[in-house]
C-alpha positions in Angstrom: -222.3 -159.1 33.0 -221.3 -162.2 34.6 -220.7 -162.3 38.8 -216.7 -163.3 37.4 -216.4 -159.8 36.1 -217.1 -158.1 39.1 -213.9 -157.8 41.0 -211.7 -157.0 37.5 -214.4 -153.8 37.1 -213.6 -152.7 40.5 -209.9 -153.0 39.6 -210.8 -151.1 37.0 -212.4 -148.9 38.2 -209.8 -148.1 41.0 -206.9 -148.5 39.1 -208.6 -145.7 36.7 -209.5 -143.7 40.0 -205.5 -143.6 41.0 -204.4 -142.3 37.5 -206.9 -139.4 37.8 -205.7 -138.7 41.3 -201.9 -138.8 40.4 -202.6 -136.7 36.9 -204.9 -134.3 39.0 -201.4 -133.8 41.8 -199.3 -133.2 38.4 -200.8 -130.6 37.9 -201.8 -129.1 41.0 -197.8 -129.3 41.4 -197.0 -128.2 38.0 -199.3 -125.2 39.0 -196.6 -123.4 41.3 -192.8 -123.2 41.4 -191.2 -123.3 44.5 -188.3 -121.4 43.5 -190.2 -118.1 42.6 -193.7 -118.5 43.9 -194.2 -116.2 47.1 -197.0 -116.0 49.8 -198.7 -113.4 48.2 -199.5 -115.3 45.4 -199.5 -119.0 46.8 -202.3 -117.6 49.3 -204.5 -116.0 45.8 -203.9 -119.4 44.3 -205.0 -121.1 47.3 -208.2 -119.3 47.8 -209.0 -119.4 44.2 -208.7 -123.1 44.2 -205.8 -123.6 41.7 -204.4 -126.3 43.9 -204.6 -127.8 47.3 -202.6 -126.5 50.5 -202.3 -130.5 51.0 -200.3 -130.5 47.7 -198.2 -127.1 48.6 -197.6 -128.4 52.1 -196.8 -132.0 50.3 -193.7 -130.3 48.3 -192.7 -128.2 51.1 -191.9 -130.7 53.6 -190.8 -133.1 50.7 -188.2 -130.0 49.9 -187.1 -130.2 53.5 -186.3 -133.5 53.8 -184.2 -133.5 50.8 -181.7 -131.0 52.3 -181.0 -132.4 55.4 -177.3 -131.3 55.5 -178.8 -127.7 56.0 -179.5 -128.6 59.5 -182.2 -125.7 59.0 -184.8 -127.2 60.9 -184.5 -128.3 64.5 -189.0 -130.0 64.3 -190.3 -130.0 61.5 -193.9 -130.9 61.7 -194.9 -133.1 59.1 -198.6 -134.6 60.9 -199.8 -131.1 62.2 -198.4 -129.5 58.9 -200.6 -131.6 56.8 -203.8 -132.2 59.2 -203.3 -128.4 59.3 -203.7 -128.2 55.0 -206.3 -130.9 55.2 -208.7 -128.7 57.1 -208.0 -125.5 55.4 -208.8 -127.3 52.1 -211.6 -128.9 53.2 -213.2 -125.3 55.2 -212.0 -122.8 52.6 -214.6 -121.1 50.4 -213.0 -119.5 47.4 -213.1 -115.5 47.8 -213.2 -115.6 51.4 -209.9 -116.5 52.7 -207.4 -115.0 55.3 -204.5 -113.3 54.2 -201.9 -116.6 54.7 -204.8 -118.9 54.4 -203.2 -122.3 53.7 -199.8 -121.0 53.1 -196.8 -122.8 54.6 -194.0 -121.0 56.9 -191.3 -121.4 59.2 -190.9 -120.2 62.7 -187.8 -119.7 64.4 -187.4 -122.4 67.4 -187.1 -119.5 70.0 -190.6 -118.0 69.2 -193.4 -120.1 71.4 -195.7 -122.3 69.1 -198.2 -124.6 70.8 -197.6 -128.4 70.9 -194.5 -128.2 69.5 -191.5 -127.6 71.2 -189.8 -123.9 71.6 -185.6 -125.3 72.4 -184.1 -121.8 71.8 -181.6 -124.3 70.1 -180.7 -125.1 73.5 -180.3 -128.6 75.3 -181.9 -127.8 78.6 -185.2 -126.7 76.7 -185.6 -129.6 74.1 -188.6 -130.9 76.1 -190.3 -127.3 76.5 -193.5 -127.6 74.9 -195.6 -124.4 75.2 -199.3 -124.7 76.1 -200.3 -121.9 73.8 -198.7 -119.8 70.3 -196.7 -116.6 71.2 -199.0 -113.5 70.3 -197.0 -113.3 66.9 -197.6 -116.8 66.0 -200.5 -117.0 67.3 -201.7 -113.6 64.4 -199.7 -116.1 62.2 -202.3 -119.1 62.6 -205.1 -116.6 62.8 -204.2 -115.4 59.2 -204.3 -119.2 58.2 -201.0 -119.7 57.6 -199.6 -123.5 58.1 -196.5 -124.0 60.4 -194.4 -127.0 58.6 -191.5 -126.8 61.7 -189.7 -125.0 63.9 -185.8 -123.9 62.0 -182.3 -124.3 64.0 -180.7 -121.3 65.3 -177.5 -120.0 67.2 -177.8 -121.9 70.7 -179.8 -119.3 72.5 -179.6 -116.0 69.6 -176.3 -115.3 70.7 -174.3 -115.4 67.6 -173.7 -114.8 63.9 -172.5 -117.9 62.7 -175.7 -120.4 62.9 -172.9 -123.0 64.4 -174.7 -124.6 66.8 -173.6 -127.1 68.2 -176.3 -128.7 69.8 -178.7 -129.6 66.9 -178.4 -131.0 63.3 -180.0 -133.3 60.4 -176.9 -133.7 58.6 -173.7 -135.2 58.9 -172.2 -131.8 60.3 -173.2 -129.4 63.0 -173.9 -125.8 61.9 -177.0 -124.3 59.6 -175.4 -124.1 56.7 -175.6 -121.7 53.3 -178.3 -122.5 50.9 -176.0 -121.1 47.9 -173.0 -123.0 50.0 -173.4 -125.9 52.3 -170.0 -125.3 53.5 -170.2 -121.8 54.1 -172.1 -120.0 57.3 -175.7 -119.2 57.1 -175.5 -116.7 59.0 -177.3 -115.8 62.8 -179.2 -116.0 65.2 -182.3 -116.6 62.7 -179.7 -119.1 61.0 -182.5 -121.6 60.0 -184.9 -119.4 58.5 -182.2 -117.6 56.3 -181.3 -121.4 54.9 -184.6 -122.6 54.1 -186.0 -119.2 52.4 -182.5 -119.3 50.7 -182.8 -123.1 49.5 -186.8 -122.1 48.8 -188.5 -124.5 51.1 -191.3 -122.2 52.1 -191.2 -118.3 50.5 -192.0 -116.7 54.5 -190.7 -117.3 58.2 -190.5 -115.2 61.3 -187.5 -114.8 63.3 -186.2 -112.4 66.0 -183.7 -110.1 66.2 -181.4 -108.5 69.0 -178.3 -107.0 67.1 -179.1 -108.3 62.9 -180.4 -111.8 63.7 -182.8 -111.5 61.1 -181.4 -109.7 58.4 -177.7 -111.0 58.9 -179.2 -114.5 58.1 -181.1 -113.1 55.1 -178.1 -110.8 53.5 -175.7 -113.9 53.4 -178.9 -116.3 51.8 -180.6 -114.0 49.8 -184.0 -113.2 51.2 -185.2 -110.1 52.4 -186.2 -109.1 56.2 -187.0 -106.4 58.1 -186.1 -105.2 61.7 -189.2 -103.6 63.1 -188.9 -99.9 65.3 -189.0 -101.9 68.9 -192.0 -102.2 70.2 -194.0 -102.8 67.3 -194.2 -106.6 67.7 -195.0 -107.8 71.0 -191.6 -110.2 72.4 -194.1 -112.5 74.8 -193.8 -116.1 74.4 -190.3 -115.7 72.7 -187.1 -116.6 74.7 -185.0 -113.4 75.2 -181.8 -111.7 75.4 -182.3 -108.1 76.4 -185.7 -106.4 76.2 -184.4 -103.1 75.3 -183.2 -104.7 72.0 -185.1 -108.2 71.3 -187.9 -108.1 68.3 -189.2 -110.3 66.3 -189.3 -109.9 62.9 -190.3 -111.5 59.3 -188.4 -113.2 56.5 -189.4 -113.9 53.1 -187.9 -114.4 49.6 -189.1 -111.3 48.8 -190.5 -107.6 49.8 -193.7 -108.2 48.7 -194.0 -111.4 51.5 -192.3 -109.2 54.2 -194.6 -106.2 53.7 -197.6 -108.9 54.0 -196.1 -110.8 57.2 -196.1 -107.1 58.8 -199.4 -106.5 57.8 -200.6 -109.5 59.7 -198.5 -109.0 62.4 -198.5 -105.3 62.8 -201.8 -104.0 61.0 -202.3 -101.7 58.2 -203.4 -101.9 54.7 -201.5 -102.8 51.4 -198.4 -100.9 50.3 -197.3 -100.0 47.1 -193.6 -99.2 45.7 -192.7 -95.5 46.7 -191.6 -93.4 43.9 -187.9 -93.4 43.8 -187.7 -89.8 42.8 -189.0 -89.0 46.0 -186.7 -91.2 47.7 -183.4 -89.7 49.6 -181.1 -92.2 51.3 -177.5 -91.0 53.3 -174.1 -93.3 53.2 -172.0 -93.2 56.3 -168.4 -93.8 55.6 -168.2 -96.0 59.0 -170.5 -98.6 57.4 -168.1 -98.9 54.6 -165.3 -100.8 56.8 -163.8 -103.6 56.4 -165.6 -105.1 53.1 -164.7 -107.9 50.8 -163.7 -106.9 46.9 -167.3 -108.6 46.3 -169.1 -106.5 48.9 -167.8 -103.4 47.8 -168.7 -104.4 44.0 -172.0 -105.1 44.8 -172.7 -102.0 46.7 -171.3 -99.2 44.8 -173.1 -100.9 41.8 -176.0 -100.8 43.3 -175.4 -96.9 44.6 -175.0 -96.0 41.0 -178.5 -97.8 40.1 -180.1 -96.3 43.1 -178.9 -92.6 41.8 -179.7 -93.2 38.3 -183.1 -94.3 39.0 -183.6 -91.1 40.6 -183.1 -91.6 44.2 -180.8 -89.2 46.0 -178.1 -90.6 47.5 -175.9 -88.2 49.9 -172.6 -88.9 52.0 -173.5 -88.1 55.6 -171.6 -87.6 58.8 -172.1 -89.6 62.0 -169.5 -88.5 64.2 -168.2 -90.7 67.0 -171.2 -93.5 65.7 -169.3 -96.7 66.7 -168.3 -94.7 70.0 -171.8 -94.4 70.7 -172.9 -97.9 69.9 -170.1 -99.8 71.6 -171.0 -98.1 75.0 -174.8 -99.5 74.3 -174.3 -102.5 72.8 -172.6 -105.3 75.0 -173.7 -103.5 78.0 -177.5 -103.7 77.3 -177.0 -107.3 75.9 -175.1 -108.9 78.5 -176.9 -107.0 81.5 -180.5 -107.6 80.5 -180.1 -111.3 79.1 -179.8 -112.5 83.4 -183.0 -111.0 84.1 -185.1 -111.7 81.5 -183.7 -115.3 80.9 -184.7 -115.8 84.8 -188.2 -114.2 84.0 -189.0 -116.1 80.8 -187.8 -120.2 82.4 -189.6 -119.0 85.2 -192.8 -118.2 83.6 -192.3 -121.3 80.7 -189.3 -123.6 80.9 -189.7 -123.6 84.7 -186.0 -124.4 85.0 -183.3 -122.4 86.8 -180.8 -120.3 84.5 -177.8 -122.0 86.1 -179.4 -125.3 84.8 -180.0 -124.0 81.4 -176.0 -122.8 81.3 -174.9 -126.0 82.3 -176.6 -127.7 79.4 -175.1 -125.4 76.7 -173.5 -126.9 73.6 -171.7 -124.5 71.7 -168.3 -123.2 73.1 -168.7 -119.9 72.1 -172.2 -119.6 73.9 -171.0 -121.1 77.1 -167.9 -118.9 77.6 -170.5 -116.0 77.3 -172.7 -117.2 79.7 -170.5 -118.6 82.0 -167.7 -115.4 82.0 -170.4 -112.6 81.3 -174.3 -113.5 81.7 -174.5 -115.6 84.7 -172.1 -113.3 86.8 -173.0 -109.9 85.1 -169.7 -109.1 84.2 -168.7 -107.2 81.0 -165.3 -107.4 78.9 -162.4 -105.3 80.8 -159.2 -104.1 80.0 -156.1 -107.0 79.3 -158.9 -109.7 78.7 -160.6 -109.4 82.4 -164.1 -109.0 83.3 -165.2 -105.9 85.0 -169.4 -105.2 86.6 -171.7 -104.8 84.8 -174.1 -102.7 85.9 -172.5 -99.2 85.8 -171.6 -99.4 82.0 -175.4 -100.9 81.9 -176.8 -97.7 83.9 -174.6 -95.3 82.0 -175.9 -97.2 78.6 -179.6 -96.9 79.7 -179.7 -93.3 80.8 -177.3 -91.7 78.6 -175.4 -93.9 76.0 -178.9 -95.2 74.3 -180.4 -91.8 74.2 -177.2 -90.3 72.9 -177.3 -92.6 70.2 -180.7 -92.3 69.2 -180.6 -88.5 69.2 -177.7 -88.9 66.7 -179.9 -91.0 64.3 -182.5 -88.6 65.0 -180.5 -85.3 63.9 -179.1 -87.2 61.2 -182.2 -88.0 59.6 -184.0 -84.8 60.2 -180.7 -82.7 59.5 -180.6 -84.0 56.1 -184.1 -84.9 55.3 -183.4 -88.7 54.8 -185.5 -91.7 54.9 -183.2 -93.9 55.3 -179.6 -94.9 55.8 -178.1 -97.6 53.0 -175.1 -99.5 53.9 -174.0 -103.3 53.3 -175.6 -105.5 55.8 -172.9 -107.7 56.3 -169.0 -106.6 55.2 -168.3 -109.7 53.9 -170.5 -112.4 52.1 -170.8 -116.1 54.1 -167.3 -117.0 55.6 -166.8 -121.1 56.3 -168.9 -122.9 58.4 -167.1 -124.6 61.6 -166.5 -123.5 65.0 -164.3 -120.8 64.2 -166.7 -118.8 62.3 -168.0 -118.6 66.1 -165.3 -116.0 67.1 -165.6 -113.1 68.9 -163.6 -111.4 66.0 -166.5 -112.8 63.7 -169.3 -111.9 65.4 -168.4 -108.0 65.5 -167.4 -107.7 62.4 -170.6 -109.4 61.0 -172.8 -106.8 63.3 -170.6 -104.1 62.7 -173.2 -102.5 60.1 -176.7 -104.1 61.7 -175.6 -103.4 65.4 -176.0 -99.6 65.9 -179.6 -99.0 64.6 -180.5 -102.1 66.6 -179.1 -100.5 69.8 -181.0 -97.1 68.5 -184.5 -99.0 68.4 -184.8 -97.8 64.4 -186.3 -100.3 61.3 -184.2 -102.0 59.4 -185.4 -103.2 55.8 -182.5 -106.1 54.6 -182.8 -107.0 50.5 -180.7 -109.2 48.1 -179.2 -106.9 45.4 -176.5 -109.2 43.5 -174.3 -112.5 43.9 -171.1 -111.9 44.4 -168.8 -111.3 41.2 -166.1 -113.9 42.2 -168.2 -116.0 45.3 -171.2 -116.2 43.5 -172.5 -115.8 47.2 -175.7 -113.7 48.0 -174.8 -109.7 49.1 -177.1 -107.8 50.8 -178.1 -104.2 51.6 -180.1 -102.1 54.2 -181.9 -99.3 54.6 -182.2 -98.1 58.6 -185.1 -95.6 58.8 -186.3 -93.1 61.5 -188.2 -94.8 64.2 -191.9 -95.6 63.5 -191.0 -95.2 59.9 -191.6 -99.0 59.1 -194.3 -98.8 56.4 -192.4 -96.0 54.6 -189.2 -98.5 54.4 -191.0 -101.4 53.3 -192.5 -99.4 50.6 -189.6 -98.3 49.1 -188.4 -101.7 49.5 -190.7 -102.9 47.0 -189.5 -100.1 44.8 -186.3 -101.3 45.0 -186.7 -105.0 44.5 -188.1 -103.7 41.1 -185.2 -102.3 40.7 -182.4 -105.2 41.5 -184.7 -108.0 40.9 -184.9 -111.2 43.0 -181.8 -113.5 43.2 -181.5 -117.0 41.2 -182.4 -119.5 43.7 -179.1 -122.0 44.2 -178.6 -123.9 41.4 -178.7 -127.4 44.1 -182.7 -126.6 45.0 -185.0 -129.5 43.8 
């Protein structure tokens, strides 16, 4: 071989090196879907060695980045996402790998991650940057999964709409639908409900005070689940009321939830319960106010339930949105002074009158301004009146008032759960009315009272909408503690109604 040939052999032999490469990515990417693979089984394929969490992460973040008018992510974390992969692929031995081990997911921007920084979707905390992961994150990483970003939310978790006015990728302000970029995707958790609904990543954790996770979730079809208070610990995670606040996980299916609150929560695998052992109540009040596509969906999916063998009662709750409203806004509003002081003073290190002063959306400032920062409530011919006697009175006898009732009701008529439509009405428009007052109750008027009560709630998709073609969603609230038994019949019911399409728009 002469000394000429040399450098067109190495050519060659590089060029031929690159086609390998590329044809080896092809199929490593051609060995998952995005828009039906889940945790569960990306993490099997993972520690089997079917592909690479470098390529997984790879078509995640490329996913993201296509769909910027989603404004679902406030950081997303391309370097620390894919150093993150890098390691995992190169440490991983195949058989021995954690639960989310190379899996990608998204965190809600209120929940403490290290290095990257925790805004609450809020412009007096974009420079926050937490020394260490929040307990839940922190089991997240520990389990191997890979945080690709932190998702846009309603400024602060106080809101349905996802409008926030302080953060967005696109052109306009607000998280929008995945199945409807002009429509709402729903709050506070708004970012994770668009980017499981879109299918960037199939798992993310968000929080929720009064249906932030599951209102998010039953307006993008994904599933979610409200956990009995307590269960997940709240520090590291910016705050509204600490009688009400958890944290809680959202996937693109039931089978990813129940393994998100297995690594959060403990406990081994679940299976589907047996839906002929299954007896759910419907409560008329939960019934109010629907759309024609809402009340489709649900009365379909009644008559499924019943013919698959669950029993399905009508129950009484007398005087239940009584109870809740005298719970509700007064534990809200009262607590979120304190523990807002306690968390900027312990992080943030700013003063709460600072962090009001920097708020973007309208809709959060009047409530911080008028209620939060001088602990008033609403009063009578649109005054403001203290706070803190309708806050005692919710605290020592409105709460347990209304858990009792949830109690008796359960135990009364042997239920495991309550089923109801999560939201009234599938996703309204997206702009800053969708921010109103008359809004925001009616899209917690169903979520709101087992929040208030401390029980589980279990969201799922069950159908698109007959006219909308918008996702419709439905919950079960179980007794407290009852989490496990909730997600298991979960499972047996996503058997049941399937997954939803994925929008027709994903790439």
């Amino acid at each position: 071989m002469s000394q000429n040939s040399l450098p067109l052999l190495a050519c060659s032999t590089a060029l031929a090196g690159a086609v390998l490469l590329a044809a080896t990515a092809a199929r490593a990417v051609d060995a998952f879907n995005l828009d039906t693979l889940t945790a569960a089984e990306a993490a099997a394929d993972l520690c089997a060695g079917k592909y690479r969490s470098e390529t997984l992460v790879a078509a995640v973040l490329a996913r993201a980045k296509a769909q910027p008018e989603l404004n679902a992510f406030i950081t997303l974390d391309e370097a620390g996402a894919t150093k993150a992969a890098a390691t995992f692929d190169r440490k991983h031995r195949r058989g021995l790998c954690e639960p989310l081990g190379g899996v990608p997911i998204a965190i809600k921007d209120n929940i403490e991650v290290e290095g990257l920084p925790t805004t609450a979707g809020t412009p007096a905390l974009k420079s926050y940057v937490p020394a260490k992961d929040a307990p839940v994150a922190a089991k997240l990483r520990a389990a191997g999964a890979i945080i690709i970003g932190k998702t846009n939310m309603h400024e602060l978790a106080f809101g349905i709409s996802g409008y926030n006015g302080a953060y967005k990728t696109g052109t306009d302000y607000g998280v929008r639908n995945a199945y409807d970029p002009t429509k709402i995707a729903g709050g506070s958790s708004s970012g994770n409900g668009a980017a499981l609904g879109a299918r960037i990543v199939a798992i993310a954790v968000g929080t929720d005070t009064g249906g932030s996770v599951r209102v998010p979730c039953a307006l993008n079809g994904c599933a979610a689940l409200r956990p009995t208070v307590g269960r997940y610990s709240q520090t590291g995670i910016a705050p509204i009321s600490h009688t009400r606040d958890t944290a809680g996980p959202m996937a693109t299916s039931v089978v990813d939830v129940a393994l998100l609150d297995r690594v959060i929560a403990g406990g081994g695998a679940l299976g589907p319960a047996d839906l002929k052992d299954v007896r759910v109540g419907v409560v008329a009040a939960t019934l109010a106010n629907l759309d024609d596509d809402t009340k489709a969906a649900f009365a379909a999916a009644r008559d499924k339930l019943a013919a698959s063998g669950v029993t399905v009662l009508d129950v009484d709750m007398p005087n239940l949105v009584e109870l809740n409203g005298k719970v509700s806004f007064p534990v809200a509003i009262y607590e979120a002074n304190d523990d807002m002081v306690a968390y900027l003073k312990r992080g943030p290190k700013i003063a709460i009158a600072d962090l009001a002063k920097a708020i973007a959306s309208p809709d959060v400032k009047g409530t911080y301004d008028g209620l939060v920062l001088p602990r008033k409530l609403p009063g009578p011919d649109n005054g403001v009146v203290d706070g803190k006697p309708a806050y005692d009175a919710a605290i020592k006898t409105g709460r347990p008032a209304l858990q009792a009732l949830y109690r008796d009701t359960f135990a009364k008529n042997r239920l495991d759960a309550i089923i109801f439509p999560t939201t009234p009405k599938v996703a309204i428009a997206s702009n800053p009315d969708a921010s109103s007052l008359q809004n925001f109750l009616l899209f917690i008027q169903n979520t709101d009272p087992g929040s208030n009560a401390g029980v589980p709630g279990l969201q799922l998709p069950i159908a698109l909408g007959a006219s909308s073609r918008l996702p419709v969603g439905l919950e079960l609230d179980g007794p407290a503690g009852s989490d496990r038994r909730l997600i298991a019949i979960g499972l047996a019911l996503e058997k049941l109604f399937g997954r939803l399409p994925p929008p027709a728009k994903s790439i």
